[in-house]
C-alpha positions as CSV (number, residue, x, y, z in Angstrom):
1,X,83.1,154.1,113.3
2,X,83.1,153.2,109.7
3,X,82.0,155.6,107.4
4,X,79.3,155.3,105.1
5,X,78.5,157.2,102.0
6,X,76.0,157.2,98.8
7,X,76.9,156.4,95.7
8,X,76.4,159.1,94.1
9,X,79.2,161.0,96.8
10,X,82.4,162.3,94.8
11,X,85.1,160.1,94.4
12,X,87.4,162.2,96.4
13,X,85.0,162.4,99.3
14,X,85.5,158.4,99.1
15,X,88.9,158.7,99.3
16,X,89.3,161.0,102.2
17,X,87.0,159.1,104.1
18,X,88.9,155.7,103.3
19,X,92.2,157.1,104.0
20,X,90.7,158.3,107.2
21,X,89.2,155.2,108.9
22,X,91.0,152.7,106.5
23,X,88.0,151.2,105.8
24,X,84.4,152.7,103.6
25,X,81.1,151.1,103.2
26,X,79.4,152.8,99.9
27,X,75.2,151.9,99.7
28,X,73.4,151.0,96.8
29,X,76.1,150.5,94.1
30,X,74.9,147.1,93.1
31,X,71.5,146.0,91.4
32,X,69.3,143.6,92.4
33,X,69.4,142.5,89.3
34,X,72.7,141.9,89.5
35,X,73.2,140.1,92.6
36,X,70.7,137.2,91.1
37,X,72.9,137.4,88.4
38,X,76.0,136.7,90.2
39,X,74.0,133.8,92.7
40,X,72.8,132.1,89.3
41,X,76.5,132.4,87.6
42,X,78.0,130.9,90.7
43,X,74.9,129.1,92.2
44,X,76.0,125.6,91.0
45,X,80.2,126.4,92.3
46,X,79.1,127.1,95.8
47,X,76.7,123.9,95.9
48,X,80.0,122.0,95.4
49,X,81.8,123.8,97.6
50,X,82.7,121.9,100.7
51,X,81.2,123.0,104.3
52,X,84.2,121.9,106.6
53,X,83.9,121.3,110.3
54,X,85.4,124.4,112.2
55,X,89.1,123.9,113.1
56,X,89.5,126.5,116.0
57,X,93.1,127.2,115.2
58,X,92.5,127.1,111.3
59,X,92.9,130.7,109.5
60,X,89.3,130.3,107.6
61,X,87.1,129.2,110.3
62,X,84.3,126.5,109.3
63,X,80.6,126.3,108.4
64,X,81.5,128.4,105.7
65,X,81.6,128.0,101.6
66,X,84.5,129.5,99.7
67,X,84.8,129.5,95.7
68,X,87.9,131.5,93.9
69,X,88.2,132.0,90.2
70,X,85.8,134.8,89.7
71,X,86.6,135.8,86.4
72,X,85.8,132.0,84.4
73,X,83.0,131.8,86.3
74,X,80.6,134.9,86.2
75,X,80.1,137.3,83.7
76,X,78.5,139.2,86.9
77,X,81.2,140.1,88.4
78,X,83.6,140.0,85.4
79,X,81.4,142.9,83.5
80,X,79.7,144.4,86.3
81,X,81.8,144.6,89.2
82,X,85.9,143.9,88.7
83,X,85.9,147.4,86.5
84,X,83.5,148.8,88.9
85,X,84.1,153.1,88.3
86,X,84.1,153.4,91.9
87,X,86.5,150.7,92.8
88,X,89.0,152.0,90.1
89,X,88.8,156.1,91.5
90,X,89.7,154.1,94.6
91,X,92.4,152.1,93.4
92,X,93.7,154.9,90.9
93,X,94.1,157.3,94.3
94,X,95.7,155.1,97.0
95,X,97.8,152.3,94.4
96,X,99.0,154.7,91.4
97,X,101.4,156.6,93.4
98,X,102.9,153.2,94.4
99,X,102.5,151.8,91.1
100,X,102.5,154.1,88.1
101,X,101.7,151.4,85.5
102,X,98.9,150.6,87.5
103,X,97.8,147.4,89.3
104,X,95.9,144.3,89.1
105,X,93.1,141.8,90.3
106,X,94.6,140.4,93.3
107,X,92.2,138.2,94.7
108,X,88.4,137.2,93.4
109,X,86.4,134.8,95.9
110,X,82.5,134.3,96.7
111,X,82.1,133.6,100.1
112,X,79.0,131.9,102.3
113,X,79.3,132.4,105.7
114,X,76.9,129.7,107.5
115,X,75.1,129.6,110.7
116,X,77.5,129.1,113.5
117,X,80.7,129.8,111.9
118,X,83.4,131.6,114.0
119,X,84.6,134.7,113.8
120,X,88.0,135.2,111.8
121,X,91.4,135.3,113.2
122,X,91.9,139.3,112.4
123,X,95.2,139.8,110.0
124,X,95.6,142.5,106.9
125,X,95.0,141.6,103.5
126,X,99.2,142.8,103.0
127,X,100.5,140.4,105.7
128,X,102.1,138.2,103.0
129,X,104.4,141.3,102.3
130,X,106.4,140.9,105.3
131,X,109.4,142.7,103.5
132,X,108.3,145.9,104.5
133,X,107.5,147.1,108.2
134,X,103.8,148.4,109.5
135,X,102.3,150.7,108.6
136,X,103.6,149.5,104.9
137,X,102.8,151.8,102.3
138,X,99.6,151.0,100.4
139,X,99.8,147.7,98.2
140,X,96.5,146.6,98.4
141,X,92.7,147.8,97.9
142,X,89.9,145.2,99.1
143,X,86.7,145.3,98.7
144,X,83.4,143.1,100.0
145,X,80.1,143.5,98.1
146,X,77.0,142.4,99.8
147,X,75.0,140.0,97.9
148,X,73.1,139.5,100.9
149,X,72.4,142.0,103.8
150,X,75.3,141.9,105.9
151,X,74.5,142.3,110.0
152,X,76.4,142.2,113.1
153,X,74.5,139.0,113.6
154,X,75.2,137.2,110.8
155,X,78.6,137.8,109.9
156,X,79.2,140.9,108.4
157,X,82.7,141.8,108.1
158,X,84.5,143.0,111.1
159,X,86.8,146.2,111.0
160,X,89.8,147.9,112.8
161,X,89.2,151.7,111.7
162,X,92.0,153.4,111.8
163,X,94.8,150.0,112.1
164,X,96.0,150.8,108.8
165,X,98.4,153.1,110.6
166,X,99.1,151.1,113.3
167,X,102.9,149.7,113.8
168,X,103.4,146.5,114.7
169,X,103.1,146.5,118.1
170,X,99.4,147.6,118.5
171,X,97.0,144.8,119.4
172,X,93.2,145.5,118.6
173,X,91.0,145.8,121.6
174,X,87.1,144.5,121.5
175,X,86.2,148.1,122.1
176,X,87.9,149.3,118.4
177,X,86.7,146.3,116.4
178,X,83.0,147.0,114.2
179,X,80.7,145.1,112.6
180,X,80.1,146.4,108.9
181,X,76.6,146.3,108.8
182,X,75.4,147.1,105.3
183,X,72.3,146.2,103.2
184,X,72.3,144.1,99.9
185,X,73.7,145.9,97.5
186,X,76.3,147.9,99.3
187,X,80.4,147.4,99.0
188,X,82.8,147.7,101.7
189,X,85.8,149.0,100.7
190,X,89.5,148.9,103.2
191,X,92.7,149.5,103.0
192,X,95.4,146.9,102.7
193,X,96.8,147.4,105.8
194,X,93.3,147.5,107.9
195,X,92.4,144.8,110.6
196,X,89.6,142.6,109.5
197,X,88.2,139.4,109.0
198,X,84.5,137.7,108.9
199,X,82.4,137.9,112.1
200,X,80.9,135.0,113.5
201,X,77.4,133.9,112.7
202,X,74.7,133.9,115.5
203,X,71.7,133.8,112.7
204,X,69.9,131.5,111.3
205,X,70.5,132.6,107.8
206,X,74.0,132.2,105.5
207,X,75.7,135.8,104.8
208,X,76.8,136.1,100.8
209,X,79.2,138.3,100.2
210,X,81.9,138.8,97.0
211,X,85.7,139.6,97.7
212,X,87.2,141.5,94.8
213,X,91.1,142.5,96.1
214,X,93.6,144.8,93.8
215,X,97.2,145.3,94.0
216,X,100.4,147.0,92.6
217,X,100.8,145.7,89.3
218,X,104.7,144.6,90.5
219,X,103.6,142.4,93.3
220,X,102.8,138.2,93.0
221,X,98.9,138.0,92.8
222,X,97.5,136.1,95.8
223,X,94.8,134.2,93.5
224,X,97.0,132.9,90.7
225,X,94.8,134.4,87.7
226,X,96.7,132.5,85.0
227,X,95.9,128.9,86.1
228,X,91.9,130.0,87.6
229,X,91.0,131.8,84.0
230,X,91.5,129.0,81.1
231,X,92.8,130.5,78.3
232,X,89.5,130.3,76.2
233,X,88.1,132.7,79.1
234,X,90.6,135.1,78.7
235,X,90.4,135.1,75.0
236,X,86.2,136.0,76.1
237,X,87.1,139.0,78.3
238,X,87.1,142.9,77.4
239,X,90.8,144.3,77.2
240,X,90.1,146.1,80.5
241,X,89.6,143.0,82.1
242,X,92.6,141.6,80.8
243,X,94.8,143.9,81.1
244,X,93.5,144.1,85.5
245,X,93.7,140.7,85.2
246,X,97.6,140.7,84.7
247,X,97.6,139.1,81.6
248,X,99.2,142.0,79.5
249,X,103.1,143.2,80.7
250,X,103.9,146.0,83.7
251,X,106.6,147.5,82.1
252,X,109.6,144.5,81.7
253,X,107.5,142.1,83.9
254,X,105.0,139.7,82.8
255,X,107.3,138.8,79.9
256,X,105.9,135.5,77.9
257,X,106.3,134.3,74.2
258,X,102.8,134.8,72.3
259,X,103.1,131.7,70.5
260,X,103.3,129.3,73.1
261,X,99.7,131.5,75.0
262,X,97.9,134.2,73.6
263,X,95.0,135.9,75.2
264,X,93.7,137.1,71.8
C-alpha cells in the first residue's frame, strides 16, 4: 500500500516511509486558496493546450492536456510550491548524498487528465539514465499535487510500492500496482526509480494534478528550464528559485559568460 501521512508528520517519518514503499502521499499541504491560484495562473495555457486523439502505442495516452514551463507561468507554483519545505526535507535526504551541491528543478508540468483517457504505459521517472543498472541509486525526487481530488476512478496516479528496488528483470503484476487516491490538496511524493504512470479515466470529470520533478544538480534537466523561463522571468524570481532552477553554477558546471545573459 502506499503510505499516507499528515502534514504536520516529522520530516524524517516522511522519509522512512518514502524509502520504504518508494512512493508517499502527504494530505492537506496545499490551500484552497492556492489551487484557484494555480487554475487562474494557468487557466488560459491549458485552454490552448491540445486534446489529442488516443494513440494506443503512444507514451502519453490521449484525452488529456499537458502544459510545461511552470515557472513563467504561475507565481503559484513558483512561490508556493517548487520551494515547498516538505519537498526540499525530501529532496535534501534521498538527493544530497548523491549530490552534495545539491540539485535542481527537473521537470514542471500541469496535467488534465480527461474522461476516457488510457492508462499510462508504467516506466520510472530515471529511465532516461540508462548508464546506470536498476535499482540505480537515487537521481530523481517526483512529486504530483492534487489540484483536484484524485480517485481510482478518475485517474489518480498509479504506483508500484516497493519497484524502486527492483532489478531489471521484475515485471509489475496487476495485483502490486495502486491507485493513489488522495483529496485536493494532498501531494504524492515517489522515488525516481518507482513504477508509475497516470491511471485511466472511467469518470465523468477531468483529474488536475501538478508534476514538480527534482534531480542531482550534475544531471541534463528533462524540461529545458533555460529556453521555458524567458530571461525577464528569471530576472522576477527569488534566488532560491533560481538557484533550483539551475540557473546559478554546480560547482565547474553551468559555466556561461554574464554579459551575453544575466539572471540579475
Amino acid at each position: 500500500m502506499i503510505p499516507r501521512l499528515p502534514a504536520d508528520a516529522c520530516a524524517d517519518e516522511m522519509a522512512a516511509a518514502l524509502g520504504d514503499a518508494g512512493a508517499l502521499v502527504v494530505t492537506d499541504v496545499c490551500t484552497p486558496q492556492t489551487r484557484a491560484e494555480i487554475r487562474s495562473d494557468l487557466s488560459q495555457h491549458m485552454e490552448r493546450a491540445p486534446v489529442d486523439a488516443d494513440d494506443p502505442e503512444a507514451f502519453y495516452p490521449g484525452t488529456t492536456r499537458r502544459i510545461t514551463g511552470l515557472l513563467s507561468r504561475s507565481d503559484a507554483v513558483s512561490q508556493s510550491l517548487i520551494c515547498h519545505p516538505t519537498t526540499l526535507a525530501m529532496c535534501d535526504h534521498f538527493l544530497v548524498p548523491n549530490g552534495e551541491l545539491g540539485y535542481q528543478v527537473h521537470v514542471t508540468a500541469a496535467l488534465e487528465v480527461g474522461p476516457g483517457a488510457r492508462a499510462q504505459i508504467l516506466h520510472r521517472e530515471e529511465d532516461s539514465f540508462t548508464y546506470f543498472p536498476l535499482p540505480r541509486p537515487n537521481i530523481i525526487v517526483a512529486s504530483m499535487w492534487a489540484i483536484s481530488d484524485f480517485r481510482a476512478d478518475n485517474g489518480a496516479t498509479l504506483i508500484v510500492p516497493g519497484s524502486h528496488r527492483w532489478d531489471g528483470e521484475r515485471q509489475a503484476q496487476p495485483h502490486e500496482i495502486v491507485p493513489a487516491e488522495m483529496p485536493a490538496g494532498s501531494v504524492l511524493f515517489w522515488m525516481g526509480g518507482t513504477l508509475h504512470g497516470a491511471g485511466a479515466n472511467t469518470s465523468g470529470d477531468w483529474r488536475y494534478g501538478v508534476i514538480l520533478t527534482y534531480s542531482l544538480g550534475w544531471v541534463r534537466q528533462e524540461e529545458n528550464q533555460y529556453l521555458n523561463v524567458p530571461a525577464e522571468r528569471v530576472a522576477q524570481l527569488p534566488q532560491e528559485v533560481r538557484k533550483l532552477a539551475g540557473f546559478t553554477m554546480y560547482g565547474a558546471l553551468g559555466l556561461y559568460d554574464p554579459s551575453t545573459r544575466s539572471p540579475r
